[in-house]
C-alpha positions as CSV (number, residue, x, y, z in Angstrom):
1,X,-19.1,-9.8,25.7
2,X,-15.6,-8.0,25.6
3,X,-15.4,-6.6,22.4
4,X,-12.7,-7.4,20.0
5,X,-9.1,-5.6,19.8
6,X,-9.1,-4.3,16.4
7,X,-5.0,-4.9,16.2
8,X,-5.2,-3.4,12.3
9,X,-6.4,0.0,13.6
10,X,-3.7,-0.1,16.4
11,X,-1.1,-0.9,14.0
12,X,-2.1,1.0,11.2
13,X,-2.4,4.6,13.7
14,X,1.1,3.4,15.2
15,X,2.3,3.2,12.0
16,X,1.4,6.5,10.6
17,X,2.5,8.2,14.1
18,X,5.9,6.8,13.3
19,X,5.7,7.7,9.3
20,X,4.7,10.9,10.3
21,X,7.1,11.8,13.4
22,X,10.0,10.3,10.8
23,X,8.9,12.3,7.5
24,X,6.1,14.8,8.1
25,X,3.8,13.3,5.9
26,X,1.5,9.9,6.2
27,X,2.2,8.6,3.3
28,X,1.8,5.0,3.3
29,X,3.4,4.0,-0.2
30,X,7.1,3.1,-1.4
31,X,9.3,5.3,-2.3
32,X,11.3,6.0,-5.6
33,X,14.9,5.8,-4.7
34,X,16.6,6.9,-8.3
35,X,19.6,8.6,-7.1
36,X,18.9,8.6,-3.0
37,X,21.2,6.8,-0.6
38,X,18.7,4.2,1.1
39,X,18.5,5.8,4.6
40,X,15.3,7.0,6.8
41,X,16.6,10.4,6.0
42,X,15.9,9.8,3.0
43,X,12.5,8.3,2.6
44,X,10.5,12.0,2.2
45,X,12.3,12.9,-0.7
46,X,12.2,8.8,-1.9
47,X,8.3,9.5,-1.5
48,X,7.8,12.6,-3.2
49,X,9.5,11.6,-6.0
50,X,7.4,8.8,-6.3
51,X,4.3,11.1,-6.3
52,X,6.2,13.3,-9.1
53,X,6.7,10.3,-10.9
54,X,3.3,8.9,-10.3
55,X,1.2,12.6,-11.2
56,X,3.3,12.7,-14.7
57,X,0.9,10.0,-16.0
58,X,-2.4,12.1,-15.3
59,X,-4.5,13.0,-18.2
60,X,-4.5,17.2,-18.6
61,X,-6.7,19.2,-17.5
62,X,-8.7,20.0,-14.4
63,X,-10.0,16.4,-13.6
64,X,-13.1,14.4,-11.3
65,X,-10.7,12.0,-9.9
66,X,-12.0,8.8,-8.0
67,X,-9.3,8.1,-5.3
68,X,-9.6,4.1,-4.5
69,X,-7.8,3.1,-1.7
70,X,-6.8,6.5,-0.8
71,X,-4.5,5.7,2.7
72,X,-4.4,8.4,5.0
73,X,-5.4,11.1,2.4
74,X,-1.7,12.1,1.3
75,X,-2.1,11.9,-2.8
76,X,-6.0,13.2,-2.5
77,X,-4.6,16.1,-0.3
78,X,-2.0,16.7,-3.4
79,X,-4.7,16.6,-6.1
80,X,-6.9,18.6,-4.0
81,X,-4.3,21.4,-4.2
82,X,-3.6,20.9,-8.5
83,X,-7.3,22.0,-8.7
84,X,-8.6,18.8,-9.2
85,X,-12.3,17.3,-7.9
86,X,-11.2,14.3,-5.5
87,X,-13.4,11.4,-4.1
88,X,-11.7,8.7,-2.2
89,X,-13.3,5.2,-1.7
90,X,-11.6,3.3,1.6
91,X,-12.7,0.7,3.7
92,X,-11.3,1.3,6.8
93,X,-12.7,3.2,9.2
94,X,-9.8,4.7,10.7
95,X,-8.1,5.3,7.3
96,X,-11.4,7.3,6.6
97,X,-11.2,9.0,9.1
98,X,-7.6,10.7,7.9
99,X,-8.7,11.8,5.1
100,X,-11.3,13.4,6.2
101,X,-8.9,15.1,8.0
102,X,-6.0,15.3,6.0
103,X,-7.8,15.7,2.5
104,X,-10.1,18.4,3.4
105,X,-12.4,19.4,0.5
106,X,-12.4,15.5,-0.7
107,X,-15.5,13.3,-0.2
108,X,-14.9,10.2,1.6
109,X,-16.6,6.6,0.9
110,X,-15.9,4.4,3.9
111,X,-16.3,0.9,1.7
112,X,-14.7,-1.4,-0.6
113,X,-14.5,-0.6,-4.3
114,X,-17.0,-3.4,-4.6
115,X,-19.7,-1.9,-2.7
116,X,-18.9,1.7,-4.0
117,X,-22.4,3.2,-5.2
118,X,-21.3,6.2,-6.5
119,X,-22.3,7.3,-10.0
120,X,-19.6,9.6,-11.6
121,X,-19.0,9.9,-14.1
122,X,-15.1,10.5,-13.1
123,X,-12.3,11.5,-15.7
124,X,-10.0,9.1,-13.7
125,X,-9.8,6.2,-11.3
126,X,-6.8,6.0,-10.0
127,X,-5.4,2.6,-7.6
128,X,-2.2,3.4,-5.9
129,X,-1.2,0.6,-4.3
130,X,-4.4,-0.4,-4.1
131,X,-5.3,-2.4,-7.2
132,X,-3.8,-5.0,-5.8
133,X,-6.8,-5.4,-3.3
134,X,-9.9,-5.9,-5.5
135,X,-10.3,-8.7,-7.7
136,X,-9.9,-8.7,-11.3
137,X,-13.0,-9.4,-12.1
138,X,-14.4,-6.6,-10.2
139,X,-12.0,-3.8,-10.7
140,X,-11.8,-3.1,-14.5
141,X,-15.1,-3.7,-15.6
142,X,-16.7,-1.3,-12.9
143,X,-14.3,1.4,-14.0
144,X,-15.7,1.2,-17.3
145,X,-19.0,1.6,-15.9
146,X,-17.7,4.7,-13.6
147,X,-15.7,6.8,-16.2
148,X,-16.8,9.6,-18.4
149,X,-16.2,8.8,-22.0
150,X,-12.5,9.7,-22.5
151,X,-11.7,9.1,-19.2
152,X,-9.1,6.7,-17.9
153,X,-7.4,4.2,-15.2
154,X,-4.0,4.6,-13.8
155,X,-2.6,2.1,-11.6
156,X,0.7,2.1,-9.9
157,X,1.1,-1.2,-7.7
158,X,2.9,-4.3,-7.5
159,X,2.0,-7.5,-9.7
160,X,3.5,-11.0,-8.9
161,X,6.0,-12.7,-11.3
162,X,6.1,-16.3,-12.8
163,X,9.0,-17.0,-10.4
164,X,6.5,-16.9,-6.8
165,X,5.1,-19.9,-6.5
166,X,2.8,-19.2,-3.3
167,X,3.5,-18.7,0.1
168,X,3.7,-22.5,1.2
169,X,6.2,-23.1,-1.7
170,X,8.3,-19.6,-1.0
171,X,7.5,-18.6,2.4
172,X,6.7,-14.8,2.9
173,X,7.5,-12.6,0.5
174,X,7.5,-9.1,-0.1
175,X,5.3,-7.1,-2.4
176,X,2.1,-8.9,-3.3
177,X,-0.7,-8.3,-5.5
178,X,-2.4,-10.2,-8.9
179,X,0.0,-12.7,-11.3
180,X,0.8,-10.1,-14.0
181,X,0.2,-12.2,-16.5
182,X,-3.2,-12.7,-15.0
183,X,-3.7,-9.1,-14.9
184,X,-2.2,-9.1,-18.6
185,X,-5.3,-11.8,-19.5
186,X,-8.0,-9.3,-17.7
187,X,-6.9,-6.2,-19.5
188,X,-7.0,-8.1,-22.7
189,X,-11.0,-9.0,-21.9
190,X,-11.6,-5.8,-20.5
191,X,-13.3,-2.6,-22.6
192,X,-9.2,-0.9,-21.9
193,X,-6.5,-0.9,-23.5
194,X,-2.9,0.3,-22.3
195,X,-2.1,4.2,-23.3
196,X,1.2,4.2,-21.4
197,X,3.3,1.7,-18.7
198,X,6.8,2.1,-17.2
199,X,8.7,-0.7,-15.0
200,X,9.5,1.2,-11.9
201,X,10.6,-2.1,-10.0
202,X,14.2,-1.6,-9.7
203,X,13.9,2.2,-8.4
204,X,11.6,1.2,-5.7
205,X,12.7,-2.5,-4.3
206,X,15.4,-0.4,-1.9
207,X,12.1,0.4,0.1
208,X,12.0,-3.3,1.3
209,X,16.0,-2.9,2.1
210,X,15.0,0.1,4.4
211,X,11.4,-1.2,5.7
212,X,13.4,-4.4,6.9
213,X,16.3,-2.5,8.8
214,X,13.6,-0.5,10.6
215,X,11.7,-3.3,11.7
216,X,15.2,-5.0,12.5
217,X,15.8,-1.5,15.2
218,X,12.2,-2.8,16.4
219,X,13.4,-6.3,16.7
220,X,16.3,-5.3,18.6
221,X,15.1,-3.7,21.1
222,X,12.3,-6.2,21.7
223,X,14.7,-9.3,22.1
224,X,17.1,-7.5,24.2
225,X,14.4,-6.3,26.6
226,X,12.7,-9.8,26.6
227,X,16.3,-11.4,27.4
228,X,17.1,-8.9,30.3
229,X,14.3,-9.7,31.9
230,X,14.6,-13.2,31.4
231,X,17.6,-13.6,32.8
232,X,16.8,-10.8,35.9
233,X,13.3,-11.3,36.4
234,X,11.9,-14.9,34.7
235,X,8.9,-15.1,37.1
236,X,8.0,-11.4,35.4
237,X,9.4,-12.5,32.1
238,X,6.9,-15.9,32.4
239,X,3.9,-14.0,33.8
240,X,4.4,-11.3,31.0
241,X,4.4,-14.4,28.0
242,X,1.4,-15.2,29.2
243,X,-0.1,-11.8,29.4
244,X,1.2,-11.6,25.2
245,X,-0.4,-14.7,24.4
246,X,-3.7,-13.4,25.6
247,X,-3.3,-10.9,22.4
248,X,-1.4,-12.6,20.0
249,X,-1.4,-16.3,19.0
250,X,1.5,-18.2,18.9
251,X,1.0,-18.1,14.7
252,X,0.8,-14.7,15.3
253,X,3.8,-13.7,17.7
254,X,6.0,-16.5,15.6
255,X,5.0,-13.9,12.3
256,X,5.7,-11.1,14.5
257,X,9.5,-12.5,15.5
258,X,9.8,-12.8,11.6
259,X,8.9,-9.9,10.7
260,X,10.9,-8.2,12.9
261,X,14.5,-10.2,12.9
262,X,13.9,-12.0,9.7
263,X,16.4,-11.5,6.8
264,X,14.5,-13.0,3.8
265,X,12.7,-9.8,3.2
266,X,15.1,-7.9,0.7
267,X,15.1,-5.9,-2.1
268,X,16.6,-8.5,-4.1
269,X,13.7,-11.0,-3.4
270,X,10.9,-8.0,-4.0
271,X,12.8,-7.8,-8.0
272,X,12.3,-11.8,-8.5
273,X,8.9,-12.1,-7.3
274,X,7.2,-8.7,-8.4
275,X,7.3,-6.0,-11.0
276,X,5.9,-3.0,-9.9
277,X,4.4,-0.7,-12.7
278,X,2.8,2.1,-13.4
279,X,-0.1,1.9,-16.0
280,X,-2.0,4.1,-17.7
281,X,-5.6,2.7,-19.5
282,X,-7.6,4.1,-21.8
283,X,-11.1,2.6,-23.1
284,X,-10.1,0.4,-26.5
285,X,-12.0,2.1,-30.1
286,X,-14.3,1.0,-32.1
């Protein structure tokens, strides 16, 4: 039996080769745009300054920090270098395998959060753009059972707004993540309380602006290559359709068009339908 294409690994190293070639880093999260003209020239110093920004809510001192849905080892590889102890929990393999590479000194736990057995205790968990990706009801209440006493949870990710009403209501979106007044609800129930938060969403929507004209280069070329051959070559242009459609279902090609000439993905539609923040949590007294 032919085994099967694993297009998330293909797109995710493609991805990083390009994130990589354009900035010298693999960092896979927005960037903070406060003062920055929205160009790919830019998007380095966009993304450090998100990492400033996001390092200026970690507790002091020389800190055990459990990395959840580290990415390709970028922030670990930074926290590694403060002095801090860093373990990163990720489920993909190929993912895992970067930061083994890139985060040397790290330990890596290829698996969800879920199925992480580790012990601690930690003086932080920290979800950057990853809280998103593990249920409430999983997420906080293992924390509590991970951290040392005094320890805490920061979380810098994107939480969906009254105004998204669901995907077959609003079509795709950008950003993502848990209601945040479900996330509100869970913090409430949870052994944390909030020790500091800041609403980051306006400095970092222009990374949707730029994400989309990228794809839009991609889109480009792809359309003007399909109709050249089209029009020169349409038995080769036929034959070649076909060969697609042995990778990609139509669901999945029609997405991929979308994604790549669509126009509803903007920075103005991230700000309705999200607020990205940056939380800081801290176990509730008494």
């Amino acid at each position: 039996m032919a085994k099967k294409i694993d297009t998330r690994a293909v797109g995710l190293d493609v991805g990083l080769a390009f994130i990589r070639w354009l900035t010298g880093a693999e960092n896979l999260h927005y960037g903070l745009w406060t003062g920055l003209d929205v160009t790919a020239g830019n998007l380095r110093s966009a993304q450090d300054a998100y990492t400033v920004k996001l390092f200026g809510y970690l507790p002091e001192g020389r800190l055990r920090i459990l990395d959840i849905g580290g990415g390709a080892g970028e922030t670990a590889k930074k926290l590694l270098a403060m002095g801090h102890s860093v373990e990163i929990v990720v489920p993909s393999p190929f993912l895992a395998a970067r930061c083994r590479e890139t985060a040397k000194g790290a330990t890596v736990h290829e698996c969800t959060f879920e199925a992480f057995q580790g012990a601690g205790p930690f003086d932080l968990c920290l979800f950057s753009e990853s809280f998103q990706y593990i249920p409430l009801a999983e997420s906080l209440p293992k924390c509590a059972r991970l951290l040392a006493p005094g320890g805490k949870v920061l979380i810098a990710d994107c939480f969906r707004t009254e105004a998204y009403q669901g995907r077959r209501a609003e079509g795709p979106q950008p950003g993502g993540g848990h209601r945040l007044t479900a996330f509100q609800g869970a913090v409430a129930a949870s052994a944390f309380v909030v020790d500091a938060e800041e609403d980051i969403t306006d400095a970092v929507a222009p990374s949707i602006d730029l994400e989309q004209q990228l794809f839009h280069v991609l889109g480009h070329g792809v359309t003007r290559i399909s109709d050249e051959i089209g029009s020169k070559r349409p038995t080769a242009h036929w034959a070649l359709s076909k060969v697609v459609g042995l990778f990609l279902s139509r669901k999945r090609r029609d997405n991929l068009m979308q994604r790549l000439t669509g126009t509803t993905r903007t920075a103005a539609a991230f700000r309705l339908y999200n607020r990205y923040q940056i939380l800081r949590l801290r176990r509730r007294e008494g």
